[in-house]
C-alpha positions, 0 to 999 in steps of 0.5 A: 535460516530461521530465528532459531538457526535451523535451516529453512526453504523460503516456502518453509520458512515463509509459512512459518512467518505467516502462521506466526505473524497471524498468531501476533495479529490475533493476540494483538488485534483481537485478545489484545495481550502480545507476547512479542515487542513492536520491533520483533513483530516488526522483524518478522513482518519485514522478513516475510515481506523480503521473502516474498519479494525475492520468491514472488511464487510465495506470496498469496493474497491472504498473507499477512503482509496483503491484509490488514489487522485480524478478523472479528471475535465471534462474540461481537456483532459485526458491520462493514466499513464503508471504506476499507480502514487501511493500515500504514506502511512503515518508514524507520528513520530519517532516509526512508522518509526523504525516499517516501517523499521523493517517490510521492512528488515522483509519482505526482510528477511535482518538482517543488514541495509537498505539503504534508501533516505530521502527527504523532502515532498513538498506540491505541486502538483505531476505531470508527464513529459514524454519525447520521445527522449529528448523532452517534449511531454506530461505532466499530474497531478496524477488525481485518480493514473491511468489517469491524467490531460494533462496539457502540455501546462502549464507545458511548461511555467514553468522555471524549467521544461526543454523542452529538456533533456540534453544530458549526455557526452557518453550516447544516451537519452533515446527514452522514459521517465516518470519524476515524480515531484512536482509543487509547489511555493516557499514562497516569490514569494506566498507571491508577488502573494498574494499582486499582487491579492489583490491590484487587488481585487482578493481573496489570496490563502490560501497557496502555495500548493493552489496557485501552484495547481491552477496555474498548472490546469489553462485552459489558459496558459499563465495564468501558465506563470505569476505564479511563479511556481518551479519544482524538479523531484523526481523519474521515471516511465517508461523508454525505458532503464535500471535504475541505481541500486538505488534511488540516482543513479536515482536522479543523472541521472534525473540531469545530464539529466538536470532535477532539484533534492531536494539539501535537499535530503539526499540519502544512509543513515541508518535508525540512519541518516534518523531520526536525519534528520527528526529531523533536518528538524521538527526543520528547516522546517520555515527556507526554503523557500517552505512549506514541511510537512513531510519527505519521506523515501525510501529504496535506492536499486530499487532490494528492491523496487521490491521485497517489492512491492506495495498494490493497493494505495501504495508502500510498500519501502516508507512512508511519515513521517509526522510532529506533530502527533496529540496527546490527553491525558487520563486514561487507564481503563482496558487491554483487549486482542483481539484475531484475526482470525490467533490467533494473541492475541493482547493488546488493552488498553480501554481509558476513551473517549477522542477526538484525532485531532476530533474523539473520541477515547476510545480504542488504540492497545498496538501492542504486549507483547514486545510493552506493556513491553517496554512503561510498559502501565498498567491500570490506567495509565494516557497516551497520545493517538495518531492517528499516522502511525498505522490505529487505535489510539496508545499509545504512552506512560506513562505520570505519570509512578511514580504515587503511588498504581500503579499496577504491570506490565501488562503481556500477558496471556499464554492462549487465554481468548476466548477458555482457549487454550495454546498461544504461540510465533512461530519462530522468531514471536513477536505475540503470537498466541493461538494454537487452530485453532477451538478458537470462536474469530479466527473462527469468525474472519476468517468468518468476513474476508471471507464474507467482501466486499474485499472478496466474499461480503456477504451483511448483514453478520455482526458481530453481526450475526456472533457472533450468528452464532458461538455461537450458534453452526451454523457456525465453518468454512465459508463452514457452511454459505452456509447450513443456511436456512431462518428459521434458520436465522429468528429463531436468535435474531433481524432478521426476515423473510424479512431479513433472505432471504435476507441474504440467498440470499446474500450468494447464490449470493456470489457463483459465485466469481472471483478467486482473490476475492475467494483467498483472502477470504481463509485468507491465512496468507500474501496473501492480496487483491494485492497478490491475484490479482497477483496469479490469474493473473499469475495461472488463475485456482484454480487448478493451484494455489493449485499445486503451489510449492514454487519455482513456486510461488518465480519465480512470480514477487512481489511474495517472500519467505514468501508470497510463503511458505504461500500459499504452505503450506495452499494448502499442509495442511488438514485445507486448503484442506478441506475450498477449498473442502468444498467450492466447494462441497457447489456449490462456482464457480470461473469465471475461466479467459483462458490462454493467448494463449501460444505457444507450439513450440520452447525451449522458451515454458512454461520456465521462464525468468530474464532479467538483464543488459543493451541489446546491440540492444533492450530494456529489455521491448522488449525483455520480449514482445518476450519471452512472444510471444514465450510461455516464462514467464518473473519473477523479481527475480532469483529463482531455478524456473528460466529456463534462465537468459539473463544478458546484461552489468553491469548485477548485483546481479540478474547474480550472483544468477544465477550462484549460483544456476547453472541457464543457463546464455546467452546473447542477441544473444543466447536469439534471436537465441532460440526465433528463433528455432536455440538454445537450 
C-alpha cells in the first residue's frame, strides 16, 4: 500500500518513493525550502530502503538510498571533493545504538570497550574549507557527497570561519587541509532575521537549517554577510600530514589551529556514557540555543575508522542517533520465520496493518531467537511498531505482557520450515541457520541476489518468476538461469511469449558483466557491493582473486580478517568452485580491466608497503605515490602480507605489529635508498 492507500507493485511503488525522495532531496538540498518534516522524509527513505532490501531486483545504483545529498545548482561553479563527503546512517534510540556498537567491536573483532566521541547533530549545512598553507583558498557545500558548490566567497563573510589558520606553538601549518563543518544560525539571531524579513514584507524562513542554507548559497555575498551565520568544524578530510591518532586528538588540533569546535561535544567516552548523553541532550535540546536533532556517535581511534571502513553513502564508525522515533501501536497476528539466502532463519512478526510516521506496515523483524526471547514477542501480543535505525519496521516491545490467555513464549524451530532440515547456531553466531545449502528459500534467495540490479541486473527476473523457477524444478543454482529457453519461460504461469524472450534476452545480456558486479552477485557472505569494488580494483582478474590467500586479501586497505576468511574459503570450497566453473562455462565474460603498468626493476616491485609515523622530509601521501611508482603496493594495515613498514616519528601500533610479526622495519632514508636501487 502506498501513503495514500492505493495498492502498489514493489517496483510501483519503489519508483514513486524514489522520485519522491529525489524531489525532497532537490528542495532540501538544493532550493533549501522542504515541504515534509525530517521524520516523513525519514519515513520514506526508510520505506524505499525496506523495498529494496526485501526486492534486491529493485535496487539501483543511482537510488536515493546509495547516494548522497542532491546535485549542484547550475548557478554555482563546482569543484570536486578530495574525499567523498559521506552521509550518515541513522540510528533511533536507545537499541540501535548498542546494536551499531555490538557490530563495530564485531567486526573489529573487540571484546572490550570502544571508545567513541559523541557530538550533537547540527541541523545546518555541511560544508568544506580547504586551506593551502594557513589560508582559505576554497570553500564547498557537500552537493551529491563527490562535487560540491564553490561558495568561497560567502563562506569568507562568516565571523566564525577563519581566513587564516593560527599557528600552533613549535608546529609548521600544514601546506593542505580539508576542515569539515556546519553552517548553521543559532536561535536568537533566526528569530531578529525573521522580524527584520517581515517588517520588510518578505517571507520568514520555516527554520533555521533553512535560513542558514539559504544564506550560505547566496549569489551575492554580501547578501551572506548580513546573515547571522555560525560555524563549528567537526572533522577532517584530507591533510598534507599526519593526524593525531583519534577523533578528539583531531577536534583539538582543528582548535588550536583556531577553527571552532562544539564545546557540547563529548569525546573518549564508553558506550554507558555515550547514551546517558544522548539522553541528556533529548531532555536539554529547548535549552541551547542552535536546533539539533540527534546526536552523533563516532568511534574515537582513526586506526578503527580505518579498519571499519565505509558502503558507498557511508561510514561504517558512525551513526547519527536521531531524537523520538516514530512509533505506532498494534496486535501481532502470528510469528512466521523467514529463511534468507545464507540460510539465516529470521522471526518476522505478522502486524495487523498499522500506519507508522505515513506508511503502512503489517510485517516487522523480531531480528533473532535471543531478540525474541528478550522482548518475549508472542502472537496476539499488542505492541508498539517502529520505523527506527533498522531498514525494515521493529518492534520495539510488549505493551500488555500481563494480558490473561497468553501463549506460551514463542521459541525458534530447530529445523528450517521451508525444506524440514536441521538449524543450527555457528561459532559465536546469534543467527541460526539451516544447514541445507539446496533449501528452496536459500536458492531462491541466492537467485534473487544474483539477478538484483546491484548485481549482474537481470531485468524482469522477479520474485514470483524465481519462485516457479525453483519450484517447478528449473532453476537450483543461478548457473541454471542461463539454459531457460523462451519456450520454457512461456510454458510458466502469467508469461507469454513476448515476455519470456524478453526475459531470455535479458539474461543474454547479463553475460558480459564487470568484475565487481560479478563478485558481488556470487553472494559471498560480507562481500558487499563496497568490498567488491575493492577486490576488483586492487586484483583486476577473476583469476587472481580466486587465488587470493587470506594474507593477500588482510594486506588490502578496507579489507579485514573476516571479510578475507570470507572470500578464501568460498574460492577454496566445491560449492563456490562449481558457481564460478558453471558460470563460465555458460559464456558469463568478466570485462577484465588491465594492470597499471608495474615495474619489474628494483627490490620495491610486487611488495606491499605500511606507512606509519610522521616523515622528516615527505608526506605519507608522497611517499605512497613513489612506492607505487616503483612497482610497490601500498596497505592500511599490518598484515603477514606486509613486506616493509616504513615507521616515522610517533609511529604507533602499526610499528608495534611489525615487530610482532618479524615484519622489515625502515625509516624514510632506507625507503629512498631502495626506491633508488641502493637497498635491499
Amino acid at each position: 500500500m502506498d501513503t495514500h492507500g492505493a495498492p502498489q507493485d514493489p517496483a510501483g511503488r519503489a519508483r514513486q518513493l524514489a522520485q519522491e525522495i529525489r524531489e525532497h532531496n532537490y528542495r532540501y538540498y538544493v532550493l533549501d525550502a522542504p515541504v515534509i518534516t525530517d521524520q516523513e522524509y525519514d519515513a520514506l527513505f526508510q520505506e524505499l530502503l525496506a523495498l529494496e532490501t526485501r526486492h534486491p531486483e529493485l535496487a539501483d545504483p543511482a537510488s536515493p538510498t546509495r547516494t548522497v545529498g542532491a546535485p549542484p545548482l547550475d548557478k554555482f561553479d563546482t569543484a570536486p571533493h578530495t574525499l567523498p563527503m559521506l552521509s550518515l546512517d541513522n540510528a533511533f534510540g536507545e537499541a540501535d545504538v548498542r546494536a551499531f556498537d555490538e557490530r563495530v567491536r564485531r567486526a573489529a573483532r573487540l571484546s572490550g570497550p570502544v571508545p567513541y566521541t559523541a557530538e550533537p547533530k547540527m541541523d545546518g549545512l555541511a560544508v568544506e574549507l580547504v586551506y593551502e598553507n594557513g589560508r582559505l583558498v576554497l570553500a564547498l557545500t557537500r552537493g551529491d557527497g563527490v562535487t560540491g558548490e564553490v561558495v568561497t566567497a560567502n563562506a569568507r563573510t562568516v565571523r566564525k570561519v577563519p581566513q587564516t589558520l593560527h599557528a600552533p606553538e613549535g608546529l609548521p601549518l600544514p601546506e593542505r587541509l580539508e576542515v569539515r563543518g556546519e553552517v548553521f544560525m543559532r536561535k536568537p539571531g533566526f528569530l531578529k532575521l525573521n522580524r527584520n524579513r517581515e517588517a520588510m514584507g518578505l517571507p520568514a524562513f520555516a527554520n533555521p537549517r533553512n535560513a542558514a542554507a539559504g544564506s550560505l548559497r547566496q549569489l551575492d555575498s554580501s547578501v551572506t554577510a548580513k546573515r547571522p551565520l555560525d560555524f563549528f568544524a567537526y572533522g577532517i578530510g584530507q591533510a598534507s600530514r599526519p593526524l593525531p591518532e583519534t577523533h578528539s586528538g583531531v577536534l583539538g588540533l582543528l582548535s588550536s589551529l583556531g577553527l571552532p569546535v562544539n564545546p557540547d561535544i563529548r569525546a573518549g567516552i564508553g558506550l554507558e556514557d555515550a547514551l546517558a548523553y544522548y539522553r541528556e541532550l533529548h531532555a536539554r535540546r529547548q535549552d541551547f540555543d542552535y536546533d539539533m536533532d540527534g546526536m552523533v556517535l563516532k568511534a574515537d581511534s582513526l586506526a578503527l575508522q580505518e579498519t571499519l571502513g565505509t558502503t558507498s553513502r557511508s561510514p561504517r564508525w558512525a551513526v547519527a542517533v536521531k531524537f523520538e522515533a516514530v512509533q505506532a501501536q498494534t496486535r501481532v497476528r502470528e510469528i512466521e520465520i523467514s529463511v534468507g539466502r545464507t540460510g539465516a532463519l529470521t522471526p518476522v512478526a505478522l502486524l495487523e496493518p498499522v500506519e507508522v510516521g505515513g506508511v503502512t506496515v503489517a510485517r516487522a523483524t523480531l531480528h533473532n531467537a535471543d531478540e525474541v526471547r528478550r522482548k518475549d514477542v508472542r502472537p496476539g501480543d499488542t505492541v508498539l511498531v517502529q520505523r527506527a535505525g533498522d531498514v525494515i519496521p521493529e518492534v520495539a516491545g510488549v505493551l500488555d505482557p500481563e494480558r490473561p490467555g497468553r501463549p506460551a513464549p514463542f521459541e525458534m524451530p530447530l529445523v528450517c520450515p521451508a525444506c524440514g532440515s536441521d538449524a543450527a547456531r555457528t561459532g559465536e553466531e546469534v543467527v541460526l541457520r539451516c544447514v541445507n545449502p539446496l533449501c528452496p528459500a536459500q536458492v531462491k534467495e541466492r537467485i534473487r541476489h544474483f539477478a538484483s540490479k546491484a548485481a549482474l541486473d537481470i531485468e524482469g527476473m522477479g520474485d514470483k518468476l524465481i519462485a516457479q523457477l525453483v519450484d517447478k524444478g528449473l532453476a537450483s543454482t543461478p548457473v541454471d538461469l542461463f539454459s531457460l529457453t523462451a519456450e520454457t519461460l512461456a510454458a510458466l504461469d502469467r508469461m507469454g511469449k513476448k515476455s519470456a524472450q524478453n526475459i531470455v534476452d535479458a539474461i543474454d545480456r547479463a553475460k558480459e558483466t564487470r568484475l565487481a558486479r560479478f563478485l558481488h552477485a556470487l553472494g559471498i557472505r560480507n562481500v558487499g557491493e563496497h568490498v567488491a569494488e575493492v577486490l576488483a580494483d586492487h586484483f583486476k582478474t577473476l583469476e587472481r582473486t580466486r587465488r587470493a590467500t587470506v594474507e593477500e586479501l588482510t594486506s588490502i586497505y578496507e579489507v579485514g580478517e573476516i571479510v578475507a576468511a570470507s572470500v578464501a574459503e568460498f574460492f577454496a570450497s566445491p560449492e563456490g568452485g562449481r558457481l564460478v566453473d558453471g558460470l563460465l562455462e555458460k559464456g558469463v565474460r568478466i570485462r577484465e580491466e588491465e594492470k597499471p603498468a608495474v615495474s619489474k626493476q628494483g627490490a620495491a616491485a610486487g611488495k606491499t608497503f605500511v606507512l606509519t609515523g610522521t616523515l622528516p622530509a615527505m608526506t605519507r601521501e608522497e611517499a605512497a605515490e613513489k612506492i607505487k611508482a616503483a612497482g610497490g603496493r601500498v596497505a592500511g594495515s599490518v598484515s603477514k602480507a606486509t613486506h616493509y613498514v616504513v615507521a616515522g616519528e610517533k609511529a604507533g601500533s602499526k610499528l608495534d605489529k611489525a615487530r610482532a610479526l618479524g615484519v622489515t622495519v625502515m625509516d624514510e632514508a632506507g625507503l629512498l635508498k631502495m626506491l633508488e636501487g641502493q637497498g635491499e
